[in-house]
LODREN-923932 format. One record per residue (C-alpha): y, x, z; residue in one letter; chain. Coordinates in nm, 2 decimals, always signed. Each point is the difference from the previous one (the first is absolute). Example, Ala and Ser with C-alpha at 12.3 -4.5 7.8 and 13.67 -1.06 7.14 Angstrom:
// residues 2
-0.45;+1.23;+0.78;A;A
+0.34;+0.14;-0.07;S;A
This chain:
// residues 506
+10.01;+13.75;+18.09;X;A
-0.18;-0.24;-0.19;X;A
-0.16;+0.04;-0.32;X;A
+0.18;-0.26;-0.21;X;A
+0.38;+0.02;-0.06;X;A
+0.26;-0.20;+0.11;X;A
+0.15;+0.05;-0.36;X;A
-0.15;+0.11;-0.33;X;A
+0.21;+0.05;-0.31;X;A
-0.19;+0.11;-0.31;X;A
+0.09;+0.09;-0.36;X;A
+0.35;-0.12;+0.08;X;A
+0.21;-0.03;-0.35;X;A
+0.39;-0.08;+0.01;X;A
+0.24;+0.03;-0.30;X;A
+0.42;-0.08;-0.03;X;A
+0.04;-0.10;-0.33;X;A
-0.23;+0.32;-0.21;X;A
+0.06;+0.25;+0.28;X;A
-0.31;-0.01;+0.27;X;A
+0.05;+0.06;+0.32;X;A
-0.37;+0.00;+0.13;X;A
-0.27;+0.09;-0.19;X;A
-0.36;-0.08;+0.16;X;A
+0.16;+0.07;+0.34;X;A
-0.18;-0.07;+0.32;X;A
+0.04;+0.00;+0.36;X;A
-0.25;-0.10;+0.27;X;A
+0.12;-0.05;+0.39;X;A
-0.22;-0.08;+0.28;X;A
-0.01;-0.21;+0.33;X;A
+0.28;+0.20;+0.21;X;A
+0.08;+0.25;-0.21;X;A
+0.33;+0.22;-0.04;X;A
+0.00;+0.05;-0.39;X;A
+0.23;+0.25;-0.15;X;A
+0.16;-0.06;-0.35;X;A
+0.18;+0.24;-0.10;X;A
+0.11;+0.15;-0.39;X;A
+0.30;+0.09;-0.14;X;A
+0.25;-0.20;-0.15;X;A
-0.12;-0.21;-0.28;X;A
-0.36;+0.02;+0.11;X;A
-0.05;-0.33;+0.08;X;A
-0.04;-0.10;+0.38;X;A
+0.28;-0.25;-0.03;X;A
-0.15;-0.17;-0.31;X;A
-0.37;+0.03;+0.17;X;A
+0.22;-0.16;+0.34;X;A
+0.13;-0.29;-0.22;X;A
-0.32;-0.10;-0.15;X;A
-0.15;+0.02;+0.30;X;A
+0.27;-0.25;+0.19;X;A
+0.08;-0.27;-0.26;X;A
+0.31;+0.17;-0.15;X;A
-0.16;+0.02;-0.31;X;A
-0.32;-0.10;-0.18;X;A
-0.26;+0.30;-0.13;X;A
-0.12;+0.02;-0.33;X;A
-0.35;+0.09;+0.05;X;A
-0.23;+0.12;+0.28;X;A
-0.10;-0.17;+0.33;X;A
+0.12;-0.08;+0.36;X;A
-0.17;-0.06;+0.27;X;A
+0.14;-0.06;+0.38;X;A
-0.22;-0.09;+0.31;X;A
-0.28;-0.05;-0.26;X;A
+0.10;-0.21;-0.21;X;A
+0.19;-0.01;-0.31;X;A
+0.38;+0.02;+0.04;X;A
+0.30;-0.12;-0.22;X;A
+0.28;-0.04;+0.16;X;A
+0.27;-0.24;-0.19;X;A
+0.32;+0.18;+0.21;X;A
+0.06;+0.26;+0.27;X;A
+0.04;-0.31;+0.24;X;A
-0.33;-0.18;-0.14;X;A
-0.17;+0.37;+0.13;X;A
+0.19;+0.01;+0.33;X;A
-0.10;-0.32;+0.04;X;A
-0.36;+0.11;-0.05;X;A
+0.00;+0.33;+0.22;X;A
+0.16;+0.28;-0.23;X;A
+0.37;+0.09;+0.12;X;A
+0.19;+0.25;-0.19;X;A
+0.29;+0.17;+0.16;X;A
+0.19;+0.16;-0.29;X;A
+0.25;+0.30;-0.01;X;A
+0.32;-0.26;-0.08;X;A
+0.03;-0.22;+0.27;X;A
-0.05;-0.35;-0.13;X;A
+0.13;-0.23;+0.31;X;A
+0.34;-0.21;+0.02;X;A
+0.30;+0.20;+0.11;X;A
+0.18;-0.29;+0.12;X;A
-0.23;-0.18;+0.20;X;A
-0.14;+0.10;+0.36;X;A
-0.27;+0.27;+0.07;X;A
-0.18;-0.35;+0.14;X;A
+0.04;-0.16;-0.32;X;A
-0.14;+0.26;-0.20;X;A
-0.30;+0.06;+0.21;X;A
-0.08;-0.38;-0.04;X;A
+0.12;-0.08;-0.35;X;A
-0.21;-0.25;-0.18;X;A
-0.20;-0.05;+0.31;X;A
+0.24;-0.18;+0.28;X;A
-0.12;-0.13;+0.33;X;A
+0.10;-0.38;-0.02;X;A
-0.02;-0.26;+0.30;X;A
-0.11;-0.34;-0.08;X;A
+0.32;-0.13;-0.12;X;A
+0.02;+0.32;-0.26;X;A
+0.26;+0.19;+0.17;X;A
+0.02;+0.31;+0.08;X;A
-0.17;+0.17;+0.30;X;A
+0.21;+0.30;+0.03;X;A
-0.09;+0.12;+0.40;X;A
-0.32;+0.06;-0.16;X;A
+0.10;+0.16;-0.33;X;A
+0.21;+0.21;+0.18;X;A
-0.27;+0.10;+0.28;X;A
-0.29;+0.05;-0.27;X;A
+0.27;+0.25;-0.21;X;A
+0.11;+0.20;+0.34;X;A
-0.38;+0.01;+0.06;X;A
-0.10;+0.15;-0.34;X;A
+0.28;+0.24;-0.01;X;A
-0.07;+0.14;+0.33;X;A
-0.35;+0.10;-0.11;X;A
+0.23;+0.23;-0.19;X;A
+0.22;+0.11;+0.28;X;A
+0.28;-0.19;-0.16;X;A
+0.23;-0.20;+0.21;X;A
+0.28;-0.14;-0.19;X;A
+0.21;-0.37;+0.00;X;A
-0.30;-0.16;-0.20;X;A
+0.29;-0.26;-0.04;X;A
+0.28;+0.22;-0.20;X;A
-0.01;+0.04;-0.39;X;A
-0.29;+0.25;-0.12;X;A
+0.28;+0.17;-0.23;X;A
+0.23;+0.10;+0.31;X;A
-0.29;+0.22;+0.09;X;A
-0.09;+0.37;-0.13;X;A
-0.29;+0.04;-0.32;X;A
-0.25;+0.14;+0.27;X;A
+0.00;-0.32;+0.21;X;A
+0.03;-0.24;-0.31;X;A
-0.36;+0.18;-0.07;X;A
-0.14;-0.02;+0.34;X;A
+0.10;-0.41;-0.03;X;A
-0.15;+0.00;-0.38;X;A
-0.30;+0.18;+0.21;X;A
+0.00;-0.23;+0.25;X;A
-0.01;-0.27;-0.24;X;A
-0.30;+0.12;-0.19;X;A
-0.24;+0.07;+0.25;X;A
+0.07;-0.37;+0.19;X;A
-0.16;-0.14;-0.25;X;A
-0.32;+0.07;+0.13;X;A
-0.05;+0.23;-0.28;X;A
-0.36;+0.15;-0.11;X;A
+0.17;+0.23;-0.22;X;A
+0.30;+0.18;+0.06;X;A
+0.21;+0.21;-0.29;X;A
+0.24;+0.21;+0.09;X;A
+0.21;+0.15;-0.32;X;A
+0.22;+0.24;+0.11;X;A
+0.04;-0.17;+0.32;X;A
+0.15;+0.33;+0.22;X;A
+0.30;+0.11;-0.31;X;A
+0.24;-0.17;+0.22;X;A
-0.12;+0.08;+0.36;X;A
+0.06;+0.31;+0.21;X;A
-0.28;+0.21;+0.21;X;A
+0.00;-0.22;+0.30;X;A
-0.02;-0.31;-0.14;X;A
-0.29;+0.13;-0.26;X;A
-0.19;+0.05;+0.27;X;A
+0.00;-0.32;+0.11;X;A
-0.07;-0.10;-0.32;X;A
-0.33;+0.20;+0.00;X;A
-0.05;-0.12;+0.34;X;A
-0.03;-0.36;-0.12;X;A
-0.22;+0.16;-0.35;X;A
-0.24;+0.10;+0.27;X;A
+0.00;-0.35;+0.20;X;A
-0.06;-0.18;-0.33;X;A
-0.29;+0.20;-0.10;X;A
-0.18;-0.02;+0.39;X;A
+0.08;-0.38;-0.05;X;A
-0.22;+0.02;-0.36;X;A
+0.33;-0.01;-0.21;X;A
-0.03;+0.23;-0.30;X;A
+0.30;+0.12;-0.17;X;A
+0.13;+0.16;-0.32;X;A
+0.25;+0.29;+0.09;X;A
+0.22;+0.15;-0.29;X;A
+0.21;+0.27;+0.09;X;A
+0.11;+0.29;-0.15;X;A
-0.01;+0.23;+0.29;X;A
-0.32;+0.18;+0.01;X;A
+0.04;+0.07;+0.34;X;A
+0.00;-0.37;+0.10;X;A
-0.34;-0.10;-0.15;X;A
-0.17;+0.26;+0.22;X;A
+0.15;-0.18;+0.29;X;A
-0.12;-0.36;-0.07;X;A
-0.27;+0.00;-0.28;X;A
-0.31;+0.06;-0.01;X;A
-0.08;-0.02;-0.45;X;A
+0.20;+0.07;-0.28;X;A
+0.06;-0.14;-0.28;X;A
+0.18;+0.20;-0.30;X;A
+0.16;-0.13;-0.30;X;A
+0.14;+0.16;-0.31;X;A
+0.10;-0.16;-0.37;X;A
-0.14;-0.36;+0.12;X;A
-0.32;+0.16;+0.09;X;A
-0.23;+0.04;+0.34;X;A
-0.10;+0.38;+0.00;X;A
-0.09;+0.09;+0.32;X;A
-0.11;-0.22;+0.33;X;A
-0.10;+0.24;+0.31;X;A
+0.02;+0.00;+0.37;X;A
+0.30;+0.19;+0.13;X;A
-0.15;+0.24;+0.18;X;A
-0.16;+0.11;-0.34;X;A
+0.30;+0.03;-0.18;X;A
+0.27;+0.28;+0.08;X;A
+0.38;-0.05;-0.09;X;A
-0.05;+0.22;-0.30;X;A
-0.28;-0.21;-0.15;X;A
+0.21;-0.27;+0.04;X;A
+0.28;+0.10;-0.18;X;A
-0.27;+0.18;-0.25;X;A
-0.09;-0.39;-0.06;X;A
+0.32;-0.11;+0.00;X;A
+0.12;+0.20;-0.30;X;A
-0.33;+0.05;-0.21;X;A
+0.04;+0.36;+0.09;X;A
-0.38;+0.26;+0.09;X;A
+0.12;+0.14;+0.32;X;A
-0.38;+0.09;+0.10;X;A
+0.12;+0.41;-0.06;X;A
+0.32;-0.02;+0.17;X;A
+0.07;+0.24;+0.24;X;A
+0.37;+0.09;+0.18;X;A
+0.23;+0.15;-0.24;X;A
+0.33;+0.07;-0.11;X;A
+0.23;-0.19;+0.25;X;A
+0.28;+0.10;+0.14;X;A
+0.22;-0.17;+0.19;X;A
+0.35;-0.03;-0.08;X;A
+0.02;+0.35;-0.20;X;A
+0.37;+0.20;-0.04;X;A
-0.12;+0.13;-0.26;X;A
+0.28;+0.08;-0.29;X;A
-0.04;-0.19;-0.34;X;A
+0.14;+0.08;-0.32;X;A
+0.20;-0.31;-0.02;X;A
+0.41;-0.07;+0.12;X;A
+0.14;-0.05;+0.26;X;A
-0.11;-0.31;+0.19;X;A
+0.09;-0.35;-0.04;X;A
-0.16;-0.18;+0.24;X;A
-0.09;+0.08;+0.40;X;A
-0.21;-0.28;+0.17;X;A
-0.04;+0.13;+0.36;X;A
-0.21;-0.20;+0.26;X;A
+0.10;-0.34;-0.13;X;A
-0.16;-0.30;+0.18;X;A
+0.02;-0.36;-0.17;X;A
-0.12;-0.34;+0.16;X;A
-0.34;+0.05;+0.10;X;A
-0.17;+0.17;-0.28;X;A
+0.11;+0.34;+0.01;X;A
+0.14;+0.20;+0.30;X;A
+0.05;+0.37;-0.17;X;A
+0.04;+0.06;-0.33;X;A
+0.10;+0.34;-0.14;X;A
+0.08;+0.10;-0.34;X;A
+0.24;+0.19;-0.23;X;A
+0.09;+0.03;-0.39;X;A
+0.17;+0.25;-0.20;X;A
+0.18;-0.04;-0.32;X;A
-0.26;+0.01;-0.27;X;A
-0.29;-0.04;+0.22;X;A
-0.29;-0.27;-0.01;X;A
-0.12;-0.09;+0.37;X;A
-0.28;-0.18;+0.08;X;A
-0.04;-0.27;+0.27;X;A
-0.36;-0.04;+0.09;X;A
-0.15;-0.24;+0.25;X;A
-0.28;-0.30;+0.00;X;A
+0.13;-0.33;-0.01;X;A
+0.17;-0.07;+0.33;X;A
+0.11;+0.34;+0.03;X;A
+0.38;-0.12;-0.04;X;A
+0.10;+0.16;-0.33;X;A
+0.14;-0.27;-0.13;X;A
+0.18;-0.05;+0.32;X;A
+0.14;+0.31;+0.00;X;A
+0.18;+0.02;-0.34;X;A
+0.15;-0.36;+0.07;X;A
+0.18;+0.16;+0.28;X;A
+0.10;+0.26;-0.20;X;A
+0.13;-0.25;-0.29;X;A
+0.17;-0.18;+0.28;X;A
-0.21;-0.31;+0.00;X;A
-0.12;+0.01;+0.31;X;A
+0.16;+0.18;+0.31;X;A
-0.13;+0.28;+0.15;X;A
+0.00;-0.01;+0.41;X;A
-0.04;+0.38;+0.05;X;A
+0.04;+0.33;-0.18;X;A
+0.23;+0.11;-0.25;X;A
+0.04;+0.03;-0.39;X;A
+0.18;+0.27;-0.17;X;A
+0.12;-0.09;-0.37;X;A
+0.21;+0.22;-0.25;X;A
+0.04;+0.24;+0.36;X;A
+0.18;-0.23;+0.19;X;A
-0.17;-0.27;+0.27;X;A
-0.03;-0.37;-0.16;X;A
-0.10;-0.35;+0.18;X;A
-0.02;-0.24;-0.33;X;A
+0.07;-0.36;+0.16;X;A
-0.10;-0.14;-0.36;X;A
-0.18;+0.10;-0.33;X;A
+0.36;-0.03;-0.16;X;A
+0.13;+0.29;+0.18;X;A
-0.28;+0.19;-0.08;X;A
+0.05;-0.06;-0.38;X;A
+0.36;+0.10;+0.05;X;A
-0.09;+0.29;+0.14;X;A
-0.28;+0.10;-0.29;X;A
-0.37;-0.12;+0.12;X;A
-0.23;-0.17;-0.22;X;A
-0.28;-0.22;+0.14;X;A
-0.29;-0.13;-0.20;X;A
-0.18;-0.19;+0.22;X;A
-0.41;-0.07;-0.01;X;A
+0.01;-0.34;-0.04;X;A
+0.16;-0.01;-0.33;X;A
-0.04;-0.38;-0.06;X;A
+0.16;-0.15;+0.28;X;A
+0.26;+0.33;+0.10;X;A
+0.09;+0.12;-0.32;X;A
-0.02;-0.20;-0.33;X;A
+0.15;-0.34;-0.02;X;A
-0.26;-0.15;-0.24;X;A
+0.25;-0.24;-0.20;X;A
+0.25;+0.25;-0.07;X;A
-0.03;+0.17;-0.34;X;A
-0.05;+0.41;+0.01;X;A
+0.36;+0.08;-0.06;X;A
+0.08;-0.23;+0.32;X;A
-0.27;+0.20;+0.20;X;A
+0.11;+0.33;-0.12;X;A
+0.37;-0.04;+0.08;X;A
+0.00;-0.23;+0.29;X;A
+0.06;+0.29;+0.28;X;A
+0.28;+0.12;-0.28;X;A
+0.19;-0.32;-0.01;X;A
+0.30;+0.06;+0.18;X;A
+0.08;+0.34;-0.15;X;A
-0.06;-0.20;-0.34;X;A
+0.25;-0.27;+0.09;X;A
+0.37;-0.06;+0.04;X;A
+0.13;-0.31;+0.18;X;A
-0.33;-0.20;-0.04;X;A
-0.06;+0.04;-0.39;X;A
-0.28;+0.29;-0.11;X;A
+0.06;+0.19;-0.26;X;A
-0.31;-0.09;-0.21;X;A
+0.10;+0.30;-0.23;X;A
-0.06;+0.25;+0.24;X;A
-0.28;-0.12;+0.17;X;A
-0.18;-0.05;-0.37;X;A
+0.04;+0.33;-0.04;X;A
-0.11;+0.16;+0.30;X;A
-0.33;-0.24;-0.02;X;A
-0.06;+0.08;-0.34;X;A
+0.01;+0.42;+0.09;X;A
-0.23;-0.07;+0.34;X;A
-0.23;-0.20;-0.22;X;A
-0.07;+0.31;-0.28;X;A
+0.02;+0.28;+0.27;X;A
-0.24;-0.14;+0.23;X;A
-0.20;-0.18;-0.24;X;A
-0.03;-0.37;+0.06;X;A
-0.19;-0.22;-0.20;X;A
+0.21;-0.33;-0.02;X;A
+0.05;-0.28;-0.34;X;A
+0.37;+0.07;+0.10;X;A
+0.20;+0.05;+0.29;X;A
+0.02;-0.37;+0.02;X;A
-0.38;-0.04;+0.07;X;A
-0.04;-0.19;+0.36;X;A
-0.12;+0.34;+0.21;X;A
-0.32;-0.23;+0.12;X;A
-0.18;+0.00;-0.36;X;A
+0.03;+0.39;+0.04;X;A
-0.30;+0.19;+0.15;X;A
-0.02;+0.11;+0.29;X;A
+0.11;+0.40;-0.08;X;A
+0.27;-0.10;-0.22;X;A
+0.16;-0.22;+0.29;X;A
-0.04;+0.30;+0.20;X;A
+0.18;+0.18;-0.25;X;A
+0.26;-0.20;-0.02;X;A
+0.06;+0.01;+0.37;X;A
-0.01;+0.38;-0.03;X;A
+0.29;-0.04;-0.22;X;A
+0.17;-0.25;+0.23;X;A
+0.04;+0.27;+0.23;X;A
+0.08;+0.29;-0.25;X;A
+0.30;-0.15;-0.14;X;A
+0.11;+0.04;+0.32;X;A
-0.03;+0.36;-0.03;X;A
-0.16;+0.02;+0.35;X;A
-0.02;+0.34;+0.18;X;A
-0.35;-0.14;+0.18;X;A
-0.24;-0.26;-0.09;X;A
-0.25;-0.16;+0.23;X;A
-0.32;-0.09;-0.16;X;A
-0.26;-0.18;+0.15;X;A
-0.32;-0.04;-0.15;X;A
+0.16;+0.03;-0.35;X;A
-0.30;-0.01;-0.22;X;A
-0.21;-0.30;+0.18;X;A
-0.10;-0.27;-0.20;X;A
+0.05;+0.16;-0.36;X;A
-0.25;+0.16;-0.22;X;A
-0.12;+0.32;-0.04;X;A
+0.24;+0.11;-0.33;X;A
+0.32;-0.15;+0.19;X;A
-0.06;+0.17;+0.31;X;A
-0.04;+0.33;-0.19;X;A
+0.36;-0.07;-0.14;X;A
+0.17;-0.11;+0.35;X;A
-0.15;+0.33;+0.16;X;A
+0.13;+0.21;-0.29;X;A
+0.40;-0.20;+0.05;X;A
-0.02;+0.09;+0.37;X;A
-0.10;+0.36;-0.08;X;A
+0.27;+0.03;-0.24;X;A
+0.26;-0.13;+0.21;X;A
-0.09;+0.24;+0.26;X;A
+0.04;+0.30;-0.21;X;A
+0.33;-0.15;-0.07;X;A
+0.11;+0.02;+0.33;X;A
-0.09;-0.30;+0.15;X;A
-0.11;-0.06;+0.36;X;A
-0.31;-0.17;-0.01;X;A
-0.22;-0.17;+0.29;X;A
-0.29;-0.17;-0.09;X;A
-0.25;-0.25;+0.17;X;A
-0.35;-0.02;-0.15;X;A
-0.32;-0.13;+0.11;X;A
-0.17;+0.24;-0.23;X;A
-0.12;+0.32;+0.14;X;A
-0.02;+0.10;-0.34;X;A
+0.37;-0.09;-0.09;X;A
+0.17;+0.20;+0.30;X;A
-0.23;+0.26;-0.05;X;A
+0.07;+0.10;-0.36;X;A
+0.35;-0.16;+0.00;X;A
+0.16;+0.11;+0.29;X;A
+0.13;+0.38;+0.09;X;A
+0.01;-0.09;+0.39;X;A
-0.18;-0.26;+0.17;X;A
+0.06;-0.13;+0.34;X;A
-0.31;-0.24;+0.16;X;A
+0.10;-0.29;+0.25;X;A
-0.26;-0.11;+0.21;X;A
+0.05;-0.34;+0.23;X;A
+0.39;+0.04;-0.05;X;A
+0.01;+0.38;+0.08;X;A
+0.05;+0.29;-0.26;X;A
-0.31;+0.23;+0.11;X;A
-0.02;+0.25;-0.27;X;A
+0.21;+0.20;-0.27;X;A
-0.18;+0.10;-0.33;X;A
+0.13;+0.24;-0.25;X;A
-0.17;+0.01;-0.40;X;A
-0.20;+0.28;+0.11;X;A
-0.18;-0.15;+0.29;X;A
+0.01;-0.36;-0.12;X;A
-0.32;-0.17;-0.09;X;A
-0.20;-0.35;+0.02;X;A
-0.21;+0.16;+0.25;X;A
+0.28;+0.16;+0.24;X;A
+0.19;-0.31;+0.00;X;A
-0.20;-0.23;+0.05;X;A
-0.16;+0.16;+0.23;X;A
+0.30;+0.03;+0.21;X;A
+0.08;-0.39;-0.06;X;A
-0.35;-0.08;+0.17;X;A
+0.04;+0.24;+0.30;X;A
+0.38;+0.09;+0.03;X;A
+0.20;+0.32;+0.08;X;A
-0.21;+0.34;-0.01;X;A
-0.33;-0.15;-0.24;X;A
């Protein structure tokens, strides 16, 4: 391998408005190369991607590709120039052909300018059978499935006679067989002096393909290694800032019977498979009872309580609600039927930013609240007025637009969205991220409270720490799969993370 990288960023700086995103970050990949980046959610691979490719322009620090010094004006501009990105959302043209896709912006023309479309159509059928994919190059890309519209976004990216490849999240959407092939063609690339940037969530995939590491965490580079040096549980040890050096097999066992002190249960989840990330989750909640969902990103937490809320639709397995069997086709339904469901991305799921608080609070409330179109403004005053004093939320008025609020009093006030509802379970997920340290003291002391109320609770948290102290049971999902059960007495950061490096019996 030679000595001098194929790319060198150094002392990479990035910021959105007064929030960084990279702070001195670096990444260095050499002359065909498999490079993992991987850290967890808000770490900043994607920002460190999009600097990289054109998408956006870095703040401080310096680039160098082939070895020379590289700024690229657009993600096409870098294509253009030998780095192809391949991102998680597929970014082609539904509407037009596979063919068209493949050879957008760069057409084979005859003398006259037209169209030679025997050869488009030959050149695509070639470059998708390097993939084992035989398809009508000629039909729509959108009347295919997700997986092939990646292998064609594949397919795409590495004609372009590529020096470097990345790959973000480039197997979500495709099933065992066609991963393979997939690393297949990882492999060809890097014989043929292609290097490529791999980010994937599943630790069991870089082992496959890569041969360095790169970790992120809070915008920062804190570990490169080869992969052989670096176990699963060092990974995740990077990943969440957490000393596993002493960690040895304890505490886990998997799916316990053991009896807890709270009611009677209010929720069965029992080998439920949705789409492609997860294929057997199992969990349960009583009355009164905090539970824990634990998993690294990708795991399919989040997944799995859509299902349960009813937006998304479960393909296998069963849910138990209230003690009889339910199928939500909708979050509506759900509602109806007494779920809450604050979800993690409170911004774009949850507030609606030009509303005022008292709109936020009592949106999910409005048609209890009104009577042949008209809302009774009376009642709804009051009932934002008694959430605002009981759960303490720090607003000019209830008038205030909710996006001048920070970030824990929005979450508040989507707390109280759902408890005007007087819900019998509430879905968190990752109810504390993004707010300071004094709010998320508050929001962990409203979910506590409304447990010992009576309240079924599940929550979703990135933090070890969180589920650890928070939750009375704690069930880990690993690659889409419940693996473990924890009660209070046997959960801790060690145990469960190691269990979410290794899986069942760690």
């Amino acid at each position: 391998m030679s000595v001098q990288p194929l790319l060198s960023m150094r002392g990479i700086d990035k910021s959105f408005g007064v929030a960084p995103a990279l702070i001195g970050a670096s990444l260095d990949v050499m002359p065909g190369e498999v490079m993992a980046l991987i850290g967890q959610n808000g770490a900043g691979k994607s920002t460190m991607i999009k600097v990289l490719n054109g998408y956006c322009g870095k703040d401080g620090g310096d680039i160098t590709f082939d070895g020379k010094p590289w700024a690229a004006a657009s993600p096409q501009a870098a294509q253009r120039s030998g780095v192809s990105t391949i991102f998680q959302e597929i970014n082609l043209i539904p509407f037009r052909s596979v063919t068209e896709n493949i050879y957008l912006g760069r057409e084979i023309r005859n003398a006259a300018g037209f169209l030679k479309w025997r050869s488009m159509h030959e050149g695509a059928r070639a470059l998708l059978a390097a993939f084992a994919v035989n398809i009508d190059v000629g039909a729509p890309l959108g009347h295919f499935s997700t997986a092939i519209q990646q292998m064609v976004a594949i397919a795409r990216a590495v004609s372009f006679n590529a020096k470097l490849v990345i790959m973000d999240e480039s197997t979500s959407s495709l099933d065992e067989q066609e991963v393979g092939v997939l690393f297949q063609t990882i492999r060809q690339l890097k014989a043929q002096g292609v290097s490529v940037i791999f980010v994937s969530h599943k630790l069991d995939e870089l082992y496959k393909v890569c041969d360095r590491v790169t970790v992120m965490r809070d915008g920062r580079t804190v570990a490169v290694a080869e992969m052989t040096e670096m176990t699963k549980l060092q990974l995740v040890a990077c990943m969440l800032g957490r000393d596993l050096a002493d960690v040895r097999k304890q505490g886990a066992t998997a799916f316990s019977t053991a009896a807890h002190a709270a009611g009677a249960e209010i929720l069965v989840v029992d080998h439920l498979a949705v789409g492609r990330r997860v294929s057997d989750a199992r969990l349960s909640i009583r009355k009164g009872e905090i539970v824990g969902l634990a998993g690294l990103l990708g795991s399919g937490r989040t997944e799995t309580a859509r299902a349960i809320f009813g937006a998304d639709d479960h393909q296998a397995g069963s849910i138990r609600y209230d003690g009889r069997p339910v199928r939500f086709r909708e979050p509506r339904e759900a509602i109806a039927a007494g779920l809450g469901f604050c979800s993690e991305d409170r911004k774009h799921e949850g507030i609606v930013p030009g509303m005022s608080v008292r709109e936020n609070l009592t949106l999910a409330l409005l048609p209890a609240l009104s009577r042949s179109g008209v809302v009774d403004e009376t009642r709804q005053r009051q009932i934002v007025d008694r959430f605002i004093k009981d759960i303490g939320i720090k607003c000019a008025s209830p008038e205030q637009p909710i996006r001048e609020l920070s970030g824990g009093n929005q979450q508040k006030v989507l707390l109280a969205r759902w408890l005007c509802m007087n819900p019998k379970l509430l879905i968190f997920d990752e109810p504390t991220r993004g707010i300071d340290v004094g709010a998320k003291a508050e929001i962990q002391k409203l979910i506590r409270r409304l447990a010992d109320d009576g309240l079924g609770v599940l929550m979703i948290s990135s933090e070890i720490e969180e589920i650890v102290e928070g939750a009375d049971r704690t069930f880990v999902l690993r690659d889409g799969a419940t693996v473990a059960e924890f009660d209070r007495s046997t959960a801790s950061e060690h145990a469960l993370m190691s269990v979410m490096a290794h899986g069942e019996g760690a």
